[in-house]
C-alpha positions as CSV (number, residue, x, y, z in Angstrom):
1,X,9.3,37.4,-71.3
2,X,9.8,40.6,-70.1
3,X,6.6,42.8,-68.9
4,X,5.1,45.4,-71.0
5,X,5.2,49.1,-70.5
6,X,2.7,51.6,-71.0
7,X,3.0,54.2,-73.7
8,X,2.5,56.5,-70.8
9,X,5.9,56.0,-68.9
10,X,7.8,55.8,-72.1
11,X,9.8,59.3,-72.9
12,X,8.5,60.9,-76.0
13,X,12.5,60.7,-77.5
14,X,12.0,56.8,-77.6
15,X,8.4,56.6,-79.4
16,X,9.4,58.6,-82.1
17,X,12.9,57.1,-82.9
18,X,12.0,53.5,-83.6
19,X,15.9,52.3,-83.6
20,X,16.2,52.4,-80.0
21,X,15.5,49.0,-77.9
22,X,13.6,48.2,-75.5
23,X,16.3,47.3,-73.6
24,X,18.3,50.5,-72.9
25,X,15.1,51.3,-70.7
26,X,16.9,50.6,-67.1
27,X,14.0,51.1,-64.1
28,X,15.1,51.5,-60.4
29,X,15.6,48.3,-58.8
30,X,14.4,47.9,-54.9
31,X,16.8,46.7,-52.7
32,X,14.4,45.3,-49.5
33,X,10.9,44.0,-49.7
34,X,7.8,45.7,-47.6
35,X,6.1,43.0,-46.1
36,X,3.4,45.6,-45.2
37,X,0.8,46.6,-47.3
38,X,0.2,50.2,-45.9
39,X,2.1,52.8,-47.6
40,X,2.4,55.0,-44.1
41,X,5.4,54.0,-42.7
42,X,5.6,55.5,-39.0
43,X,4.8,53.9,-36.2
44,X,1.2,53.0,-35.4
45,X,-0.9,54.5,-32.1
46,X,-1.4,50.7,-31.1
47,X,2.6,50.2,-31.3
48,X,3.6,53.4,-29.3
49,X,1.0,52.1,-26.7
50,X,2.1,48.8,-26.5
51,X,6.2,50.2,-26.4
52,X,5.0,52.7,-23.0
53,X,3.5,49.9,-21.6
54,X,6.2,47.9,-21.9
55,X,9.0,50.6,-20.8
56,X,6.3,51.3,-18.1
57,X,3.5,49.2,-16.2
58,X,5.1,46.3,-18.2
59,X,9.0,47.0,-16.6
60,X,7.8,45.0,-13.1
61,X,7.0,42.1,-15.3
62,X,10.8,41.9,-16.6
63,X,12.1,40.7,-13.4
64,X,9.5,38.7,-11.4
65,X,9.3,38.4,-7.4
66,X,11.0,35.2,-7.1
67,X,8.7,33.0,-5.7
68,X,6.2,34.4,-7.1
69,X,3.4,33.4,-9.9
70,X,3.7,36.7,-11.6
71,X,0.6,37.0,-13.6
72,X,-0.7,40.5,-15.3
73,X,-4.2,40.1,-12.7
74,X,-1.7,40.5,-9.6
75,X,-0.6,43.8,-11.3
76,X,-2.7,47.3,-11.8
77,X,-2.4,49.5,-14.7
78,X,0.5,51.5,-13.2
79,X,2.1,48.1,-12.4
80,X,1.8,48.3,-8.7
81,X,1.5,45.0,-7.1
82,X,-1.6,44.9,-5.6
83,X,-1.6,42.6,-2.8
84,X,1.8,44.6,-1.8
85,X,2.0,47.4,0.8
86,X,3.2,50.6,0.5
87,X,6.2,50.1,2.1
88,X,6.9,47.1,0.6
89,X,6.8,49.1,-3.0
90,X,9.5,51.6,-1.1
91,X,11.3,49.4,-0.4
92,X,11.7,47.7,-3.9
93,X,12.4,50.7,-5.6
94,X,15.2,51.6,-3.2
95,X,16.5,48.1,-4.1
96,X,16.5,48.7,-7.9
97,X,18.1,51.9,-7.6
98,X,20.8,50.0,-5.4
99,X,20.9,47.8,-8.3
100,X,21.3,50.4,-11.0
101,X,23.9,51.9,-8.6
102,X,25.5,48.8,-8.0
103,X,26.1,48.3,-12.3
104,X,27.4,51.6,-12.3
105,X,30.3,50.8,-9.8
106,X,31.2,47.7,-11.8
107,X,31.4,49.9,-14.6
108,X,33.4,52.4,-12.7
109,X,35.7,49.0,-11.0
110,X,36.3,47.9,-14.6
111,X,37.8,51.4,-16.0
112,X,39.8,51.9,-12.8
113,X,42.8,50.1,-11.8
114,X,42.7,46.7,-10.3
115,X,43.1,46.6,-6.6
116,X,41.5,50.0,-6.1
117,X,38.6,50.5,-4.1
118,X,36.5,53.7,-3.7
119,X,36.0,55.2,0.2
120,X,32.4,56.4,-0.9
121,X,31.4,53.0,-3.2
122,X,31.8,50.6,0.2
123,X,30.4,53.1,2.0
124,X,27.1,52.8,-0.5
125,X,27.0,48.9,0.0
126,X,27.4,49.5,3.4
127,X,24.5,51.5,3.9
128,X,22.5,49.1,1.4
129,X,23.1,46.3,3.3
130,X,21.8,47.6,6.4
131,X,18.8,48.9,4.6
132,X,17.8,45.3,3.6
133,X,18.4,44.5,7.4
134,X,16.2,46.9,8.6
135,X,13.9,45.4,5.9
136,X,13.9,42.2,6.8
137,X,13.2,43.2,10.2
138,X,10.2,45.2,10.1
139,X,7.4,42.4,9.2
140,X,4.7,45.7,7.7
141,X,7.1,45.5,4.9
142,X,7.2,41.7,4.2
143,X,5.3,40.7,0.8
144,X,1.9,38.8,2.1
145,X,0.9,35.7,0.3
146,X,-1.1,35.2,-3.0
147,X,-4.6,36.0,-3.0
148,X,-7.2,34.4,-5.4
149,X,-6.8,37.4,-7.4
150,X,-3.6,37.5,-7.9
151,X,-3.9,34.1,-9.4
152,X,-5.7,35.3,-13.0
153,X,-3.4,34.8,-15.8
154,X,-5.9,36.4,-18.1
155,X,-6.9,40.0,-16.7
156,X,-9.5,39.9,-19.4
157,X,-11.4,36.3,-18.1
158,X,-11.9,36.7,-14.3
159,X,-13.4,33.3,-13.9
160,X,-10.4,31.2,-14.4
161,X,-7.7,31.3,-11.9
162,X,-4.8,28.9,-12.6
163,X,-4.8,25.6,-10.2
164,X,-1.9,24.8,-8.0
165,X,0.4,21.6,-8.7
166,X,2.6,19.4,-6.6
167,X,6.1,21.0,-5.7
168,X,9.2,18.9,-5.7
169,X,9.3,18.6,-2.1
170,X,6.3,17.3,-2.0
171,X,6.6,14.6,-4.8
172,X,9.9,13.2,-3.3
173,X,8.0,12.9,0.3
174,X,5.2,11.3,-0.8
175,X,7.1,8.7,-3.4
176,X,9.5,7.8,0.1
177,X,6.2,7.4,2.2
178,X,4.7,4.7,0.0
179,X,8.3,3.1,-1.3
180,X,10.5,3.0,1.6
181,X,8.0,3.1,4.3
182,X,5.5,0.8,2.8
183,X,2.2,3.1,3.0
184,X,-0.6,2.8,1.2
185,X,-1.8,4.8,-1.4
186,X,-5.1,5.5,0.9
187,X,-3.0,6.5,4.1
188,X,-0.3,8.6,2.1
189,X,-3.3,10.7,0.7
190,X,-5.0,11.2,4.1
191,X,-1.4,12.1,5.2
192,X,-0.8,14.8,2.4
193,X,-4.1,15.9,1.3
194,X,-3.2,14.9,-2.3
195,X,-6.1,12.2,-4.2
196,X,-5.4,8.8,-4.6
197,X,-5.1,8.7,-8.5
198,X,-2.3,11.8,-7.9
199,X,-0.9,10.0,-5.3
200,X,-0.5,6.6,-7.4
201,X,0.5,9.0,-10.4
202,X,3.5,10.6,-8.2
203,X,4.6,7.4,-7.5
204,X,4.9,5.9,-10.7
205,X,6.7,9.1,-12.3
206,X,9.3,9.3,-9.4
207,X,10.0,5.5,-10.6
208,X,10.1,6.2,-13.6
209,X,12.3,9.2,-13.2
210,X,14.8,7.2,-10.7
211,X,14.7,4.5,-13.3
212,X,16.2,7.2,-15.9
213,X,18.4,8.6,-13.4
214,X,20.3,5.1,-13.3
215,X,20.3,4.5,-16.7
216,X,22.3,7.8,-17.1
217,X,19.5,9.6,-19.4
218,X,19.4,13.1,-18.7
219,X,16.2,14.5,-17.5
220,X,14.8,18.1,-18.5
221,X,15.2,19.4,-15.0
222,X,16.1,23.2,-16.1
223,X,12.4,22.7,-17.8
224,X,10.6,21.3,-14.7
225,X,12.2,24.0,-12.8
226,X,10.7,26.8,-15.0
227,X,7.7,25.7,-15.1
228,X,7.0,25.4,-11.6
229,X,8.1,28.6,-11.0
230,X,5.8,30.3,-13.4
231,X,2.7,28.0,-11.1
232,X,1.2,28.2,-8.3
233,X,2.9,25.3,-5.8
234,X,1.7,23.2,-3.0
235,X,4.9,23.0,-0.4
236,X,5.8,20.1,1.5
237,X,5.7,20.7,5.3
238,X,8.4,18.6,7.0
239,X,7.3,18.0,10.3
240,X,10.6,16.9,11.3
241,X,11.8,20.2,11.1
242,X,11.5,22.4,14.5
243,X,9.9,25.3,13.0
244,X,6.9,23.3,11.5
245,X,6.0,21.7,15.0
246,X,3.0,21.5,15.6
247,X,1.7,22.4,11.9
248,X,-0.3,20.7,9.5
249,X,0.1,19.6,5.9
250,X,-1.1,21.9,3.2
251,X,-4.2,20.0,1.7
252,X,-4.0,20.1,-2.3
253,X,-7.3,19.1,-3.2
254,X,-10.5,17.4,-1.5
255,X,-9.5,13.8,-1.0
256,X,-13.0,12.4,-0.7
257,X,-15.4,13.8,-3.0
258,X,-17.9,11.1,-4.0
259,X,-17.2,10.2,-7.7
260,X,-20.9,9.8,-10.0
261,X,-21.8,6.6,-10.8
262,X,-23.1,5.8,-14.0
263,X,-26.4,4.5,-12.7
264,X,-27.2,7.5,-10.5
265,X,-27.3,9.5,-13.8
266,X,-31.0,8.7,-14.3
267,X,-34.0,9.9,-11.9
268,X,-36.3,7.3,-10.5
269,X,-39.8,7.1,-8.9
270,X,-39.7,4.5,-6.0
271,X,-42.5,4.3,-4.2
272,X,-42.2,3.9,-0.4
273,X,-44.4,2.9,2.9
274,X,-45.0,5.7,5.0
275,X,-43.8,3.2,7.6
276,X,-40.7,2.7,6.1
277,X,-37.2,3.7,7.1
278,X,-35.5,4.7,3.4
279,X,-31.9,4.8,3.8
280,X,-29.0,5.6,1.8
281,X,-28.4,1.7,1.4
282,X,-31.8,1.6,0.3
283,X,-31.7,4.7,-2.4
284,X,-28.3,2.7,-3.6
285,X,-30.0,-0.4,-4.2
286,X,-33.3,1.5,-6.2
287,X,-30.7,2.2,-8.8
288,X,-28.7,-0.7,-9.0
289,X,-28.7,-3.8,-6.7
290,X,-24.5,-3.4,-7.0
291,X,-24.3,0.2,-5.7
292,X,-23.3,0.9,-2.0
293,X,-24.4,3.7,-0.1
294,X,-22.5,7.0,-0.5
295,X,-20.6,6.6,3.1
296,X,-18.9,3.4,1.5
297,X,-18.4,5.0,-2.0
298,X,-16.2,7.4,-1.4
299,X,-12.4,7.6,-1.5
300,X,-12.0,7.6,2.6
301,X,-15.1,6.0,4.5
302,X,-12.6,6.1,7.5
303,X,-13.0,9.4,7.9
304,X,-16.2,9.4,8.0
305,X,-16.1,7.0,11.1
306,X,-13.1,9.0,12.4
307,X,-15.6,12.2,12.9
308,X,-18.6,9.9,14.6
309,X,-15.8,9.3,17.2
310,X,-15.0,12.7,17.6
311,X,-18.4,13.6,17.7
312,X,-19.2,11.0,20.2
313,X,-16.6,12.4,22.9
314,X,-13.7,10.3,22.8
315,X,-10.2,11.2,23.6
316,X,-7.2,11.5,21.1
317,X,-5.4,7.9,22.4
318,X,-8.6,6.1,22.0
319,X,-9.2,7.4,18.4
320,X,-6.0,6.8,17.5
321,X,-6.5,3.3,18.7
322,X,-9.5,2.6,17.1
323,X,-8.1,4.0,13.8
324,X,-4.7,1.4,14.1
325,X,-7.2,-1.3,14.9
326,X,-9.3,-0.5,12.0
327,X,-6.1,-0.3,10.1
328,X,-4.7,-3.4,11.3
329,X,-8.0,-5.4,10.6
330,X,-7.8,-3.9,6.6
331,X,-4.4,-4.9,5.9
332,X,-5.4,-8.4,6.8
333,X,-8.3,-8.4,5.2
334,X,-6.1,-7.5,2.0
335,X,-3.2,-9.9,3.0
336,X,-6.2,-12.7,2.7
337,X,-7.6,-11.8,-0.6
338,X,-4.1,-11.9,-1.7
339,X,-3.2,-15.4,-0.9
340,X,-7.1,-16.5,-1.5
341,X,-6.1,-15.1,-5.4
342,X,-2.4,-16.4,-5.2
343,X,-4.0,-19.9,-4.3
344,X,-6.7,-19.9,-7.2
345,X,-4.2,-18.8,-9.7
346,X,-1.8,-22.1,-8.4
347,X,-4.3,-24.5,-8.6
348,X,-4.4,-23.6,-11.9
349,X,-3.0,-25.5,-15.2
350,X,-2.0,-23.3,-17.4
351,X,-0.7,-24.7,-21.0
352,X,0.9,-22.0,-23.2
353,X,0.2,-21.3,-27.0
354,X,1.7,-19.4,-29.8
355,X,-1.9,-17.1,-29.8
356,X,-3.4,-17.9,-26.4
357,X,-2.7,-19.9,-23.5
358,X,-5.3,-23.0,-22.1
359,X,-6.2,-23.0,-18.7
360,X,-7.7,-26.3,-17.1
361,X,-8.8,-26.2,-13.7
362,X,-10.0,-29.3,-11.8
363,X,-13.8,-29.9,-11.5
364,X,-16.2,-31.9,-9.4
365,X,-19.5,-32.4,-10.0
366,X,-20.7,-32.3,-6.4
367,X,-20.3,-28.6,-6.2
368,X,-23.7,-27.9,-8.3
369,X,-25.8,-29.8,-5.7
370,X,-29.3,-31.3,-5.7
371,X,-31.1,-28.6,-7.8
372,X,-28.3,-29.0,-9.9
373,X,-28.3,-24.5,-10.2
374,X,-25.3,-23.8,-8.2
375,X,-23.5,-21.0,-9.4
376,X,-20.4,-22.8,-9.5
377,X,-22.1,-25.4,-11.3
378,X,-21.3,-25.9,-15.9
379,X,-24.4,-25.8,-16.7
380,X,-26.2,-23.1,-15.1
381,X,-23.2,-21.0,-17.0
382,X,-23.9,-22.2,-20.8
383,X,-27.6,-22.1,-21.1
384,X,-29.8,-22.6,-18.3
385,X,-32.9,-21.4,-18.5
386,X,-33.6,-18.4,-15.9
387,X,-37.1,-19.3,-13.9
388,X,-38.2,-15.4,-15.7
389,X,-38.3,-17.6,-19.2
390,X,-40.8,-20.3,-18.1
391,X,-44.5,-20.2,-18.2
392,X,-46.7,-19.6,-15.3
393,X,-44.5,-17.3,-13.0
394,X,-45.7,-14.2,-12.0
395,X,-43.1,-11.5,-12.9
396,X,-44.2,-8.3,-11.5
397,X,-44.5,-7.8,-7.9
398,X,-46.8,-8.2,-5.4
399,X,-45.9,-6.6,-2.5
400,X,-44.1,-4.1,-0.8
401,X,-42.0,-4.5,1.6
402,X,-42.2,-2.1,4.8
């Protein structure tokens, strides 16, 4: 149905002649939609501001510092790096006028005939490139590292700085430490300065990713590769290298902060003898009978006993002695457990099923003893009464031990 029209926009020539139709009344037609509701059609103050801004502080942010993260806190409201020197900020202006100049001879190569060079256009890259020597050179001028500051993707929220991640470098060294040298997860992170769960995560990746590599999938390397140069990077220092002699791996992250336990979460009263010696061991075992003291808790307790030895005077070959011993002594340890559990799960009979599988194991019954309460004993498992259950014990205590 078409819409109705006012009296008011209808000529006076076709109210008063009733023969005429409604429709010989032809309206302008539009030929392009406003998808804005104001009926001012300029440019807004908010959109010129944002267009100087971006053909002025905002033109450094077009083409980054290579190895660099980049972010609008590193920059000042003239888009001066801050971090930068003066001469540094010379010195990149003279190279993007070289690089405007250096366009404008293409140009000027394309028009002219092939084959031709200009006297004065080598003469200009001539002079360039002993400008980037000189450059190079003189170490005032050299950009200086990242700052905390310069780390704020949001100039706006000063408290969060974005966190560094693992390079490649690093990833590949620390996946050949543990696969093709056979370290440890524990001995690659004290090596590194990378956590054991990032250490184990690294390693299973790189499998993963060599896995894909030989089943010919193609990997989203252009991705990975933007990505880390938009972060902040922990490099790998190759010691084998002669210009990292003598230097130490960049740490990532603390490697031996104590993780909460759940039962630690709750504050006690313990009362205590005066006479008594409370010790870590002895705080651990107030809240559960389970928890070790905080020296054996965390990630690395052979550090711990690697600073008591430097405390305690000893020279560089004994520690490092000590610390292979101590090595020696835990990979045995582990080798043991190993073949104990290797051994247990052989003496088993295992049966499988469609849902489940039965396990029989072989039993004697001189391994619960006289009392008949061993722990490896049947019965004390399904149903034997604790002595807490019977009548006649005391079960609160009577003493305190000093």
């Amino acid at each position: 149905m078409p819409p109705r029209l006012r009296t008011t926009n209808v000529p006076c020539t076709l109210t008063c002649c009733p023969s005429v139709r409604s429709q010989c009344i032809t309206q302008p037609s539009r030929t392009s939609r406003q998808f804005s509701q104001t009926s001012c059609q300029q440019v807004t103050l908010r959109r010129r501001k944002f267009y100087d801004w971006l053909n002025g502080p905002g033109l450094a942010l077009k083409e980054p510092i290579p190895g660099s993260t980049n972010y609008l806190g590193a920059y000042d409201r003239y888009g001066n790096l801050v971090r930068a020197s003066p001469g540094w900020q010379r010195r990149k202006a003279g190279e993007q006028q070289g690089q405007s100049a250096e366009q404008e001879g293409e140009e000027k190569k394309e028009e002219a005939a092939e084959g031709q060079e200009s006297p004065d256009e080598l003469e200009m890259a001539a002079r360039r490139t002993e400008q980037a020597k000189k450059a190079e050179q003189a170490g005032g001028d050299a950009l200086p590292p990242e700052t905390v500051e310069d780390l704020r993707p949001f100039p706006l929220n000063k408290h969060f700085r974005s966190q560094p991640v693992l390079s490649e470098g690093l990833r590949e060294a620390i996946y050949q430490r543990v696969k093709r040298d056979g370290a440890t997860v524990s001995l690659a992170s004290v090596e590194f300065g990378v956590s054991n769960e990032r250490v184990g995560a690294v390693v299973r990746l790189k499998q993963m990713e060599k896995e894909w590599i030989a089943q010919g999938k193609t990997l989203a390397a252009p991705y990975s590769k933007a990505v880390l140069d938009m972060l902040p990077t922990t490099p790998y220092v190759d010691p084998n290298r002669p210009e990292n002699k003598g230097k130490r791996p960049i740490t990532h992250e603390p490697i031996n902060d104590l993780p909460v336990h759940a039962a630690t979460r709750q504050q006690l009263f313990v009362p205590v003898a005066e006479s008594r010696h409370f010790t870590r061991v002895d705080a651990g075992k107030a809240f559960d009978n389970t928890l070790l003291p905080a020296d054996d808790r965390i990630p690395h307790p052979e550090l711990v006993q690697a600073e008591r030895e430097l405390a305690s005077g000893l020279s560089f070959e004994e520690r490092k002695k000590l610390a292979e011993e101590r090595l020696a002594a835990e990979q045995a340890r582990k080798a043991q457990e190993e073949a104990r559990l290797k051994a247990e799960d052989a003496a088993l009979k295992k049966v499988p099923q469609r849902r489940w599988d039965f396990v029989f194991q072989d039993f004697s019954i001189e391994t619960v003893g006289k009392s008949e309460r061993s722990l490896e004993g049947v019965g004390w498992r399904y149903g034997f009464p604790h002595e807490d259950r019977k009548k006649g014990h005391v079960k609160i205590p009577t003493k305190v031990e000093a």
